[in-house]
N, C-alpha and C positions, 0 to 999 in steps of 0.2 A: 425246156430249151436245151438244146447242147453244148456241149463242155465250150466250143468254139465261139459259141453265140453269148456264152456267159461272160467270157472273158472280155468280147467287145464291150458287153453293157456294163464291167467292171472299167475298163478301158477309158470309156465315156466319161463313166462316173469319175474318175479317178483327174481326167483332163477337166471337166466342171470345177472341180475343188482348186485346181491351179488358176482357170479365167474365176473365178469369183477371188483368189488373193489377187490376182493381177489386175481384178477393178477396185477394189478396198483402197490398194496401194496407189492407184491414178486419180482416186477419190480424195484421199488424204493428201497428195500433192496440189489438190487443185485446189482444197481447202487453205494451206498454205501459202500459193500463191496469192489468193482471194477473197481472205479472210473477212471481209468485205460482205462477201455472197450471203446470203441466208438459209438455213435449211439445208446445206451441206453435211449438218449431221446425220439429218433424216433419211438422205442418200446412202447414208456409209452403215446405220443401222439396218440398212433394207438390204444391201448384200450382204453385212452379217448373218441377217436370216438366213438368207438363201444359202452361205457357205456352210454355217451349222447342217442345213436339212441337208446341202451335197455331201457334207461326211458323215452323218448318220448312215445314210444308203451307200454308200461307201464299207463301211466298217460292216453294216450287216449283211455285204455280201445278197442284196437282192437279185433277182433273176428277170424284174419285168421293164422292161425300158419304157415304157411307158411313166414309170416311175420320176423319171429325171428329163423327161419332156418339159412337164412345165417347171420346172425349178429352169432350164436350158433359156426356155420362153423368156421370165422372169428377168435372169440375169441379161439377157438381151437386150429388154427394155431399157433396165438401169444402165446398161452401156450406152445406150442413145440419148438418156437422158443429161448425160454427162457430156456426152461428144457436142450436141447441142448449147449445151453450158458454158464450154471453149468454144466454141464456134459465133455464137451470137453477140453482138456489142453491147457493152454497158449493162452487163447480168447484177439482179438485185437481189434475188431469190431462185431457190427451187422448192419442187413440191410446196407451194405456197399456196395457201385457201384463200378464200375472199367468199364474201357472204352478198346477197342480194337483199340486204337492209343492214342499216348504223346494228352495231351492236347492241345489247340494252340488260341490262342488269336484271329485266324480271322476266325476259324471255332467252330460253335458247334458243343457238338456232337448231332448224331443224335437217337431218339429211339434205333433201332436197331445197334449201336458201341455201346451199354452201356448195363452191366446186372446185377442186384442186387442181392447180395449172403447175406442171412441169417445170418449164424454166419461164422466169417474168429478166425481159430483158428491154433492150432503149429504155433504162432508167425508169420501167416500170409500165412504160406505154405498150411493149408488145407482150400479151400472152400465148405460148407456144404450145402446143400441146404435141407430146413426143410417139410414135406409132412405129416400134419394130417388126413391122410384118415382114413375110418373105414374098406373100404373094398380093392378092389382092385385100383392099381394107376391107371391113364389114359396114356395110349402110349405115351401121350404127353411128360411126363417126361423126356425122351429118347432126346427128342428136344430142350428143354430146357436145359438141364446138357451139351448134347455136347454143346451147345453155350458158354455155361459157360468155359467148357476145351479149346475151342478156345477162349475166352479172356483170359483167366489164361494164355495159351502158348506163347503168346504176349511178347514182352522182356520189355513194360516198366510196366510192371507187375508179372514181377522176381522177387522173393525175395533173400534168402541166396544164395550166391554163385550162381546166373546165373538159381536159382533152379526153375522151373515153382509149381505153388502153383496145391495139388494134388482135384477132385475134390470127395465130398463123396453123398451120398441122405440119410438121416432120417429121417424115417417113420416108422407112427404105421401101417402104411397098406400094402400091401405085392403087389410085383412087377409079374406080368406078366414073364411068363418061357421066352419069346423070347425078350422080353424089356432085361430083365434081363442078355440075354448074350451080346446084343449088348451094353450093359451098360458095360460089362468087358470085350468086344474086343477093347472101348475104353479108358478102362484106369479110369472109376467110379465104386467106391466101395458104396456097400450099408447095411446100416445098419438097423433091424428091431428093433425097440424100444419096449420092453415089458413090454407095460401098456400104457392108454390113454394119458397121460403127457411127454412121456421118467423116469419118476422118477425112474423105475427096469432096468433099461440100464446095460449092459452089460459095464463091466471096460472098458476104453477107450485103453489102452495099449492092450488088447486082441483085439483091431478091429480097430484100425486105421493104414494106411499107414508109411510105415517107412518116416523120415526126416533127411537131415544132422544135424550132432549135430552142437551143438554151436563152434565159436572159441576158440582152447586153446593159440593160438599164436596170438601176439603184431604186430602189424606192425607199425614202429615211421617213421611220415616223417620228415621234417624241423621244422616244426611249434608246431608239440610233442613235439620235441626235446629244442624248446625255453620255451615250459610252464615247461619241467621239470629240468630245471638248472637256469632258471630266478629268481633271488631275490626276485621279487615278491611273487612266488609261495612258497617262502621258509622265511618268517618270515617276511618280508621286507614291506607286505601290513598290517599292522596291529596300530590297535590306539594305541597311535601319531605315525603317518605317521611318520619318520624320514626324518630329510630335504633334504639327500640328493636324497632320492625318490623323496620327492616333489616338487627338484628342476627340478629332470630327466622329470616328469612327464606335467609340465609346459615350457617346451621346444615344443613339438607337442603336437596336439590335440588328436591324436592315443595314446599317452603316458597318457592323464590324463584318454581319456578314458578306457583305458587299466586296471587303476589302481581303477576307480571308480568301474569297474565292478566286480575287483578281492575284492574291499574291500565290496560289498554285496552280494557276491554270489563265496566265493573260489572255486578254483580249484584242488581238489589235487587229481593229473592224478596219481600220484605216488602210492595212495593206489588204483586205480580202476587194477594197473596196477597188483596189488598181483593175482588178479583172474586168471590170464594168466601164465601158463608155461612156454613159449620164449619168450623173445623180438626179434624181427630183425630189420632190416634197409635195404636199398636199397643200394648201393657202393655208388653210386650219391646221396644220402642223406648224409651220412657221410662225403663225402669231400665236401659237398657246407657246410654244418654246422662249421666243422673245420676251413673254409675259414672265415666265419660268426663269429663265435666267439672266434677267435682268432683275430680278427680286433675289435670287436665291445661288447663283454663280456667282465667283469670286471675281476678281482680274484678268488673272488670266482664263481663266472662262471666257468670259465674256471677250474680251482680247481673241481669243482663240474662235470663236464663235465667227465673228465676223470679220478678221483678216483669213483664215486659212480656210471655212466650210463656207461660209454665205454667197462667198462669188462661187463656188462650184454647185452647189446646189440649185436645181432651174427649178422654182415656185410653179408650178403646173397645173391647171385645175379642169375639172372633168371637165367642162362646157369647152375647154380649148382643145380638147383631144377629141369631142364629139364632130366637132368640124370634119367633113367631108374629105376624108384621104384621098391621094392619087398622086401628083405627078413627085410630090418629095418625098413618097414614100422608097423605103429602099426593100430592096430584094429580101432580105431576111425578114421586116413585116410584114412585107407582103405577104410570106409565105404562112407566117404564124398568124397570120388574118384565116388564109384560107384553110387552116389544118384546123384551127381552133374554133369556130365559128363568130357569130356576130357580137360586137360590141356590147349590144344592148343585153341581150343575155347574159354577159356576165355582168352588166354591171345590175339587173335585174337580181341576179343570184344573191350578189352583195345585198343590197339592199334589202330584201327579205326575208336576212338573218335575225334572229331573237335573241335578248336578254346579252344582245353588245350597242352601247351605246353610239350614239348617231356621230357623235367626235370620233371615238374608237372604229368608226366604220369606212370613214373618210378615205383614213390611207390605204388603207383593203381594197376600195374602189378604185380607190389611183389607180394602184396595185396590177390591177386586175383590167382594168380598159385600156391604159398603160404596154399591157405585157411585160410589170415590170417583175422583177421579184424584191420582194418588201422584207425589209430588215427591219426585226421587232427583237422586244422581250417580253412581249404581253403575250404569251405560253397561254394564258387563260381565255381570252378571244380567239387563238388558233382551236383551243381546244372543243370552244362553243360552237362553231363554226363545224367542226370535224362531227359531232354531235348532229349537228343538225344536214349532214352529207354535202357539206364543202369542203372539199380540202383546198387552201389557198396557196400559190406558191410563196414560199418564205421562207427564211434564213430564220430562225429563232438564236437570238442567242441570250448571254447571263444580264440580268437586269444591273446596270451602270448608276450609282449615284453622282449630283454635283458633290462637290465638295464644299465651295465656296472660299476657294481659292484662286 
């Protein structure tokens, strides 16, 4: 090459090493703002790479541009994959894997059971896959995404309500006419990003996939119903401990831990509960609770049980919800009817879980035909469930004793 020509591919090289600190550092802001995100490290480790290899070739003074092509590429990518990150709503992850079977301890998976999605956004429902091309994509895409839509369709990669996550492509490069429809015969939407980064993107409400909205309804099983009438939760964990808590609680080992965890990290299910329009219950939650603390809650338990929760709580049972919807149904079910599929199906799903007992199932099914999201601490049932490729909507939170006060 000539002196002239070296100097441009020095040139190049030299402006690569600036954009790869200038995405590290938009990376690390976005981590900061977002810390929320997942996989944000992974991001910030992968232009590392690329910056080490641009000053490598940098320092030794290479001669072949070819050289810093694909490192060029490379960094491209991770810039879309970013810009996409800011751009899409409710981001929960990047570069985030998902496997087409439950995990399992005496198998791994293999290459092909796993596929890496770029950015997981709408709270996990949509998988994006990010495409910095300059010109046109390669067919390949088409093969790729569908793998993608068969892991997403998998059930233990269900999110909301049973709901398969939807899959999207964005790119600055423009798709092939015939990729293109076989992309929407099955069910991938594609977005074209206007400008080399995504930064002129199109508002994301104008082009992304509908999703079920969030729950407006409560669903209390047993262990709800303990954290929010339990003394604990209501003045009773608080310095100085009063003795007669500290007598309760030094009784069992569940009791002090109980009380250890309420006095560093409370719980007040009571105000998460204001964001919700209903509460309901299950039949069979109410009468094992009544049976529960009416033997084993104090006064004010019991007092608290049934002036402040029992009128707000609506006793709801699956045969009243199977009844034929339509003209009271309102705009927001309706809609989580039609994104999420039929009743029967999930309550089929519930029911056909193992080794969770048929009480313990109850409110799962409410839950679940309902559209509600179900406030437990039975972590051990969600976990059986997760096991067997349910994920249910739930709130888990720390398990609540009575007190008996």
């Amino acid at each position: 090459m000539k002196e002239d020509e070296i100097s441009l591919v020095m040139s190049a090289t030299a402006d690569l090493v600036q954009s790869c600190d200038d995405l590290i550092q938009r990376i690390a802001s976005f981590e900061q703002a977002h810390p929320e995100v997942e996989g944000v490290d992974k991001l910030a480790r992968a232009a590392t790479r690329e910056r080490n290899f641009a000053t490598k070739l940098l320092k030794s003074q290479l001669d072949d541009p070819t050289r810093i092509q694909g490192c060029q590429n490379n960094i491209r990518g991770l810039a879309l994959e970013l810009a996409c990150a800011e751009w899409a709503p409710d981001v929960t992850a990047v570069r985030q894997r998902f496997a087409n079977r439950p995990p399992s301890n005496n198998a791994k998976f293999k290459n092909e059971e796993v596929v890496e999605v770029d950015v997981v956004a709408q709270g996990g429902l949509l998988w994006i896959e990010c495409k910095a091309e300059r010109g046109t994509l390669s067919s390949h895409v088409v093969t790729q995404v569908t793998s993608m839509k068969e892991v997403a369709s998998v059930s233990c990669n269900h999110r909301r309500f049973g709901r398969a996550p939807n899959v999207l492509v964005y790119t600055t490069g423009t798709v092939k006419d015939v990729d293109a429809e076989l992309l929407r015969n099955a069910g991938v939407s594609v977005v074209n990003v206007e400008g080399p980064d995504g930064s002129a993107t199109r508002h994301p409400s104008e082009v992304l996939p509908e999703v079920p909205p969030p729950p407006v309804v409560a669903n209390l099983d047993v262990t709800a119903l303990f954290a929010l009438v339990s003394e604990l939760t209501n003045g009773a964990a608080a310095s100085p401990v009063p003795e007669s808590v500290r007598q309760w609680a030094e009784m069992q080992p569940q009791h002090a831990a109980c009380l250890k965890t309420e006095l560093a990290e409370p719980l007040n299910l009571a105000n998460e509960l204001e964001n919700y329009d209903t509460l309901i219950a299950h039949p069979s939650v109410v009468e094992r609770f009544n049976n529960i603390v009416n033997v084993v809650g104090g006064p004010n338990e019991r007092r608290r049980w049934e002036e402040v929760w029992r009128p707000r709580v609506r006793v709801t049972s699956i045969a009243e919800l199977l009844v034929v919807r339509g003209e009271g149904e309102d705009a927001q079910a309706a809609k989580k009817r039609r994104l999420c599929g039929t009743t029967q199906d999930r309550q089929r799903q519930i029911r056909s879980l193992k080794k969770i007992s048929p009480s313990q199932l109850d409110p799962f099914e409410l839950g679940e035909v309902q559209m509600a999201r179900t406030f437990t601490a039975n972590s051990r049932a969600i976990s059986k469930a997760a096991e067997q490729g349910v994920f249910l909507e739930t709130r888990v939170h720390q398990t609540i004793w009575l007190v008996g006060l």
